[in-house]
C-alpha positions as CSV (number, residue, x, y, z in Angstrom):
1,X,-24.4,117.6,116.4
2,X,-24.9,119.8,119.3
3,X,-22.3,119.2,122.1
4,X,-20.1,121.4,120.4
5,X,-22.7,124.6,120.6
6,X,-23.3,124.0,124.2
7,X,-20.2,122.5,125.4
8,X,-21.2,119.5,126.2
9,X,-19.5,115.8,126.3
10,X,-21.9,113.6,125.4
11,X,-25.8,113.7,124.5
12,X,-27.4,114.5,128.0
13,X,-31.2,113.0,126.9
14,X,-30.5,110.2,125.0
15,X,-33.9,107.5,125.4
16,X,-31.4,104.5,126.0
17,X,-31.1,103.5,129.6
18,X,-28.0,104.5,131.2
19,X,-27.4,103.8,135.0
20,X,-25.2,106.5,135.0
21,X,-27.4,109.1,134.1
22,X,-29.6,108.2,137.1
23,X,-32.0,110.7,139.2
24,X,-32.1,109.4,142.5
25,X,-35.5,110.3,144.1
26,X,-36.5,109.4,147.5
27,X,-38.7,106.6,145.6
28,X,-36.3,105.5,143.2
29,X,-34.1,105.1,146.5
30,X,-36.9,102.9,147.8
31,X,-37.5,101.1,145.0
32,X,-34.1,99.8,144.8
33,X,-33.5,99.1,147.9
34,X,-36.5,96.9,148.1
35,X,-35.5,95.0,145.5
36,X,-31.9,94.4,146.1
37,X,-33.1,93.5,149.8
38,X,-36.3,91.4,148.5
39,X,-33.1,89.4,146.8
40,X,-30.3,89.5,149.5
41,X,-32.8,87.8,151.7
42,X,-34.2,85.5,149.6
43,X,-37.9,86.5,150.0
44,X,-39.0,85.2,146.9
45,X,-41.3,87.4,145.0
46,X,-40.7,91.2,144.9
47,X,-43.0,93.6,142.2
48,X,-42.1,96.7,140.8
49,X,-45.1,98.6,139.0
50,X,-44.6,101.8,137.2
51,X,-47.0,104.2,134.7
52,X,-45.1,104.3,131.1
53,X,-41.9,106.5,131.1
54,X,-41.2,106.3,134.8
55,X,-38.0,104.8,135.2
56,X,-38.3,101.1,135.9
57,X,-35.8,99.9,132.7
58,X,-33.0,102.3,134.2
59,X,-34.2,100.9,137.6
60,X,-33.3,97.7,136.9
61,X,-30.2,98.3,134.8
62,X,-28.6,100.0,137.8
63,X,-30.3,96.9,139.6
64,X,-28.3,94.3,137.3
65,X,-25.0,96.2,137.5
66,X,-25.3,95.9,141.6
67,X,-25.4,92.1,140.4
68,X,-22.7,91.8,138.5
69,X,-20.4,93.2,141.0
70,X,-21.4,90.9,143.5
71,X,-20.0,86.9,142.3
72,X,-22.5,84.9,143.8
73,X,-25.1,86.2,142.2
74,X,-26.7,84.8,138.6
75,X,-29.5,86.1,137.0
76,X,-32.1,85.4,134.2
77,X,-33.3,88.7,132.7
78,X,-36.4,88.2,130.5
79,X,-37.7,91.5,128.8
80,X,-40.2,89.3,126.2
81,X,-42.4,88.0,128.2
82,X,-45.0,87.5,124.8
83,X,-43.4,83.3,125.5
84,X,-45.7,80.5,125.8
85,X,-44.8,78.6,128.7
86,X,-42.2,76.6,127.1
87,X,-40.4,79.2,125.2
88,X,-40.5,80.9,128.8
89,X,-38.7,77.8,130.6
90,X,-36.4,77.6,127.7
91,X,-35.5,81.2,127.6
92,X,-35.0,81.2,131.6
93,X,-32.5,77.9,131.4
94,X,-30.9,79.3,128.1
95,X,-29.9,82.5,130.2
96,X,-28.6,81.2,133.2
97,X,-26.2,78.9,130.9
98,X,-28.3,75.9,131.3
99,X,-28.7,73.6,128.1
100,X,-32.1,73.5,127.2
101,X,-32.6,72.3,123.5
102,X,-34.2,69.2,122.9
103,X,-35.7,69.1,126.7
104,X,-39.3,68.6,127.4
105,X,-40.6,70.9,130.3
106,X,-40.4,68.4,133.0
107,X,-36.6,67.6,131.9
108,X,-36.4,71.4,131.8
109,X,-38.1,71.5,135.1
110,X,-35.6,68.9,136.6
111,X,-32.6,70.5,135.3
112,X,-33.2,74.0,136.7
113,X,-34.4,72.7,139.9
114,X,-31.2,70.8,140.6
115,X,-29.1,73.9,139.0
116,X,-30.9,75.9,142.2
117,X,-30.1,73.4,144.7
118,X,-26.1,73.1,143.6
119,X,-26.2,77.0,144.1
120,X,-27.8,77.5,147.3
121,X,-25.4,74.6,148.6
122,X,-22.7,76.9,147.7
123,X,-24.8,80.2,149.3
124,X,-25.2,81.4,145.8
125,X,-28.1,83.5,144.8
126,X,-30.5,82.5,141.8
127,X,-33.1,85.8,140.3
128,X,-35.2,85.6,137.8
129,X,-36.6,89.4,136.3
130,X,-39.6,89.5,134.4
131,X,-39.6,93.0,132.8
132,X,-42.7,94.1,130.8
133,X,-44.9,91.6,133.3
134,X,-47.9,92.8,132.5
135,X,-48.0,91.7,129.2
136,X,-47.7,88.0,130.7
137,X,-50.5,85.7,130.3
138,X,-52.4,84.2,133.0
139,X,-50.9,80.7,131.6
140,X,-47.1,82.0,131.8
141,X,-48.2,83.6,135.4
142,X,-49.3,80.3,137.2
143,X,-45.3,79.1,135.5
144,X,-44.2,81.7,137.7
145,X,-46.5,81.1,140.8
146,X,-45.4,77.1,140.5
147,X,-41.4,78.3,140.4
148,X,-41.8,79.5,143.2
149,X,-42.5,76.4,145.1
150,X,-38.6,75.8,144.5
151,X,-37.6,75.9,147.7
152,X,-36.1,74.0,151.0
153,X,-37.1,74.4,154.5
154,X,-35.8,77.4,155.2
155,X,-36.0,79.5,152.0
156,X,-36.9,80.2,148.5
157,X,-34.1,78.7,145.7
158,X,-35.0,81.2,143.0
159,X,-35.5,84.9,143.9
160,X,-38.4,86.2,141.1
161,X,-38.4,90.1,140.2
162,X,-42.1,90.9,137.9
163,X,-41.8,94.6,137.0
164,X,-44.4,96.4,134.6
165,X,-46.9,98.9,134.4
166,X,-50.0,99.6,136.8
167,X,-51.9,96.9,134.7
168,X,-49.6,94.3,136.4
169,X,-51.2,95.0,139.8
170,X,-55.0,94.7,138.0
171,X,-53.6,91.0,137.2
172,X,-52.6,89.8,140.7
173,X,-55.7,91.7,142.0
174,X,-58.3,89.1,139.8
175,X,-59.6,85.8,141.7
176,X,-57.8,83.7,139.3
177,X,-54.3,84.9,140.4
178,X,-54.6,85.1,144.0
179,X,-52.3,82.4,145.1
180,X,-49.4,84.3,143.2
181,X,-50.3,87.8,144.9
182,X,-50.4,86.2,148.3
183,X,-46.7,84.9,147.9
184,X,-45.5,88.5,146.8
185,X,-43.0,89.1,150.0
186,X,-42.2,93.3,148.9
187,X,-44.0,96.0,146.3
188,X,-42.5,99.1,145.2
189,X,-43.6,101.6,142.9
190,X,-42.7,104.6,140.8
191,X,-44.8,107.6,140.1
192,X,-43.7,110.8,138.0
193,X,-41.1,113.4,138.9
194,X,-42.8,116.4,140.8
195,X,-41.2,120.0,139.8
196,X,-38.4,120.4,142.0
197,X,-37.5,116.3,140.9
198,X,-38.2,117.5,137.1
199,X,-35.3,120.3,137.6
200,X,-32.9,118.4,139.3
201,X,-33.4,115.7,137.0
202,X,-32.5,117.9,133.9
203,X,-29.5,119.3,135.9
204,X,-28.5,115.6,137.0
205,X,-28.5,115.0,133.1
206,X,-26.5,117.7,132.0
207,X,-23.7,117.7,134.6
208,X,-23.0,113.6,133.7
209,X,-22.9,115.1,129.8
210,X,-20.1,117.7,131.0
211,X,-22.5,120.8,131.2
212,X,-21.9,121.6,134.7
213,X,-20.8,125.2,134.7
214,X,-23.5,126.3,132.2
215,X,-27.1,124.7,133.2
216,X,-29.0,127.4,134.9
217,X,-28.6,129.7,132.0
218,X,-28.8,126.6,129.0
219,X,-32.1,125.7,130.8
220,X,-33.5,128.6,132.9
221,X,-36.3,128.1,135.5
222,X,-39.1,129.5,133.2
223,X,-37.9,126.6,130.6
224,X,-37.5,123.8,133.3
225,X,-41.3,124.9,134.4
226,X,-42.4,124.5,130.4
227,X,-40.9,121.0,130.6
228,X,-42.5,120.2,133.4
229,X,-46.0,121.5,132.3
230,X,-45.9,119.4,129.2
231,X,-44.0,116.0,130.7
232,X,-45.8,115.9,133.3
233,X,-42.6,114.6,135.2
234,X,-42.7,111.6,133.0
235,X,-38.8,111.0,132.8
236,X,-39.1,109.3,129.3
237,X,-40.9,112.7,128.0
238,X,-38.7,114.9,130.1
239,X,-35.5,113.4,127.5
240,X,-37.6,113.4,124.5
241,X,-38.5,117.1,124.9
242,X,-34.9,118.1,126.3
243,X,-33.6,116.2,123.3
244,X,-35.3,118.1,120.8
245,X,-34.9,121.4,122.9
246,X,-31.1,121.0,122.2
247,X,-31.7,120.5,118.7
248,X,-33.6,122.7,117.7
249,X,-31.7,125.5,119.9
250,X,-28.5,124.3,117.5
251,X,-30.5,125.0,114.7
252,X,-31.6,128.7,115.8
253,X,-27.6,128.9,117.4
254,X,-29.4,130.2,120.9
255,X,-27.2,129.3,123.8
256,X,-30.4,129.2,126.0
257,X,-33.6,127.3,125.4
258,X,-36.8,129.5,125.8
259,X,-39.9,128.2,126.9
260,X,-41.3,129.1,123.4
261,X,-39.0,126.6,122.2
262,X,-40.2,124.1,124.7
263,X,-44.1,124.6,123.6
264,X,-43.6,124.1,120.1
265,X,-41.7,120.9,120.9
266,X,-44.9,119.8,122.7
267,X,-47.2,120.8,119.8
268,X,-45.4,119.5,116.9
269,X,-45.6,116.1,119.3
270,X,-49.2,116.7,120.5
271,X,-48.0,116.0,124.1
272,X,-51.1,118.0,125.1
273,X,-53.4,115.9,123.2
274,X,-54.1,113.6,125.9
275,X,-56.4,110.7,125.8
276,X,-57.9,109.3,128.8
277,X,-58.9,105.1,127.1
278,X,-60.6,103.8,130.3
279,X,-63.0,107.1,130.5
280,X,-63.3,107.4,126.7
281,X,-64.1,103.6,126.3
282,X,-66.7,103.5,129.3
283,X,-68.4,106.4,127.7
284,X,-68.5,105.3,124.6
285,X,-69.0,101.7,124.4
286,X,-71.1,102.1,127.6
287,X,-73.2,105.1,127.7
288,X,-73.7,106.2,123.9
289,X,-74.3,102.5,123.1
290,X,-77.0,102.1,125.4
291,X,-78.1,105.4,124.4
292,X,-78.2,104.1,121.0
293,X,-79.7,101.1,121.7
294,X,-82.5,102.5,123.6
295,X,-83.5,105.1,121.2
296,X,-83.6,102.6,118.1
297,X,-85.8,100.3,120.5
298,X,-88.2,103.2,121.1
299,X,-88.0,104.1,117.3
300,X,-88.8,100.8,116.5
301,X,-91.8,100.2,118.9
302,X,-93.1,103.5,117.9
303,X,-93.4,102.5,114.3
304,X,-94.9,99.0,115.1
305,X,-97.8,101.0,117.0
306,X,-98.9,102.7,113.9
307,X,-98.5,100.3,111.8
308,X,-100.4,97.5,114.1
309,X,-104.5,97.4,113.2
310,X,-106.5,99.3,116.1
311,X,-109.8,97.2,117.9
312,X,-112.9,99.7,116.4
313,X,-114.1,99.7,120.0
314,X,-111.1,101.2,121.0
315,X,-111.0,104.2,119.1
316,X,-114.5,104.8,119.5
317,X,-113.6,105.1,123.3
318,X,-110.6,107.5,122.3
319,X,-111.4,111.4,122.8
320,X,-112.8,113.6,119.7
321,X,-109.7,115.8,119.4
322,X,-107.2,112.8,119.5
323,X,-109.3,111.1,116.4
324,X,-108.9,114.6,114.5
325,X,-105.3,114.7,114.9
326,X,-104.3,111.0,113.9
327,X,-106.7,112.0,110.9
C-alpha cells in the first residue's frame, strides 16, 4: 500500500521472521555463535533466554538456514512445546522422518536412540530445538534431561537447543531441575536494542526493503529517538510502530515521518501503559491482603470486646471518667 509513496521494494517491518532482515548486534553475534559452536562440537545442551520481542525466533531461523546448508546436519524444530511427554517424543521422531505411529515410548525410545547412533557412525550431527521452552513442564523437562544421556564415550548423540523467555532460567534455577542445569554446556542471551542499535536497526530494515538512498530523511533522528523512547529497543515493538508509521504517513501523503506521528502510534497502542505483574502482584496479593486481613481481625476483636459481659469488680476498679464515657 505504501512502497509505492516511499519508494520502497517490499514492506521493511513486517512481524514475520526473516533472516534476511537481520540486525546483527555484538550480542546477536554472540548468541549465534554460541549456538552453532554448542552444536559443531557436540556439547550437548546450549540455552538461549530472551525478554519478549527480542529476537530469539529470527535468531534461530538464521540459525536453521546455517543448517540446512550444511548436509550432515538434521534437525527437530519444536515450537509447541504445550506436549505431554508422548506427544513430545512423537513430535521429535515425526520430524526427523522417523515413523512413530502406533509406538509406545520405549519403542519410540529405542528407535531414536539407534537413528542417533547410525548418524554419529557416519559423523552426522543430530539437534533437537525447543523454542518457547519455558512454557515446558517440569514432566516434559526431565524428557529432555533423560535425552540427553544419549551418548557414547566420547560425546553426546543428540545436540539439544531450549530457547525462551527469562522464565526459562527461573525453571533450571529450582531444586527440582538441577540435574538438567548442571548439564547445560553454553548460555546466551538477548537484551533490547540500545539507541544507536535502535537506529541502525531501522536503517538495516529499510535498506533490505530498497530504501537505501532515502532513510535519513523518511526517518529523521528526532523520529528514530521517539521510537526508541516508546519501544524501548524491543525489536518486535520497534516493527510494529515503524509499521504503522509508514501507514499512517501514506495516509497523510508526508514523505517523512514526524515524531508526532510516532507518539500517537504509541498512544492509540498504550505502549506507555506499562504494567509491572511481579511488583503489582506482590503488592497486591501480599501487602493489601495482609492489610486487609489485619484490619478485619482488629474490627472483629474490637466488636467481641463490647459485646463480651464485663466482671462487676472490674469496672468498679476502672477510673470515674472512663465509666462516664462508655456511658
Amino acid at each position: 500500500m505504501y512502497k509505492r509513496h516511499f519508494n520502497l521494494t517490499r514492506n521493511p517491518f513486517e512481524l514475520t521472521p526473516d533472516p534476511e532482515f537481520l540486525f546483527a548486534t555484538k550480542r546477536h553475534n554472540e548468541a549465534l555463535a554460541a549456538l552453532y559452536y554448542g552444536v559443531r562440537r557436540h556439547k550437548g545442551f546450549v540455552v538461549l533466554t530472551g525478554e519478549v520481542g527480542t529476537g530469539k525466533t529470527l535468531l534461530l531461523r538464521c540459525l536453521l538456514q546455517l543448517f540446512k546448508q550444511s548436509k550432515d546436519i538434521a534437525y527437530a524444530y519444536v515450537f509447541n512445546s504445550r506436549l505431554s511427554s508422548t506427544e513430545f517424543l512423537q513430535y521429535i521422531l515425526s520430524d526427523l522422518g522417523i515413523v512413530a505411529s502406533g509406538k509406545n515410548k520405549g519403542e519410540m525410545l529405542l528407535e531414536l536412540g539407534q537413528y542417533l547412533i547410525s548418524r554419529n557412525a557416519k559423523k552426522q550431527t543430530t539437534v533437537l530445538i525447543v523454542d518457547e521452552a519455558h512454557h515446558l513442564s517440569a514432566e516434559i523437562l526431565e524428557e529432555v534431561r533423560l535425552l540427553t544421556n544419549l551418548e557414547t564415550t566420547d560425546e553426546k548423540l543428540l545436540q539439544i537447543l531450549l530457547v525462551g523467555q527469562p522464565e526459562l532460567d527461573e525453571k533450571l534455577d529450582s531444586v527440582g531441575l538441577r540435574q538438567l542445569k548442571q548439564r547445560v554446556a553454553l548460555r546466551a542471551h538477548l537484551d533490547p536494542l540500545d539507541m544507536e542499535e535502535t537506529r541502525g536497526y531501522i536503517e538495516r530494515r529499510l535498506q533490505v526493503a530498497g530504501g537505501s538512498s532515502h532513510v535519513p530523511t523518511l526517518f529523521p533522528a528526532g523520529t528514530v529517538a521517539a521510537v526508541y523512547r516508546h519501544s524501548r529497543g524491543f525489536p518486535r515493538l520497534i516493527n510494529t510502530i515503524c509499521e504503522n508509521a509508514l501507514v499512517t504517513g501514506y495516509a497523510k501523503q508526508v514523505k517523512s515521518i514526524t515524531p508526532e506521528i510516532i507518539h500517537g502510534i504509541a498512544d492509540d497502542f498504550r505502549l506507555n501503559v506499562v504494567k509491572h505483574p511481579h511488583a503489582e502482584s506482590a503488592e497486591s496479593v501480599g501487602e493489601i491482603d495482609v492489610r486487609k486481613a489485619a484490619k478485619t481481625l482488629l474490627e472483629m476483636f474490637a466488636s467481641l470486646q463490647k459485646a463480651a459481659p464485663r466482671d462487676p469488680e472490674e469496672e468498679l476498679r476502672m477510673p470515674l471518667e472512663v465509666r462516664r464515657r462508655e456511658i
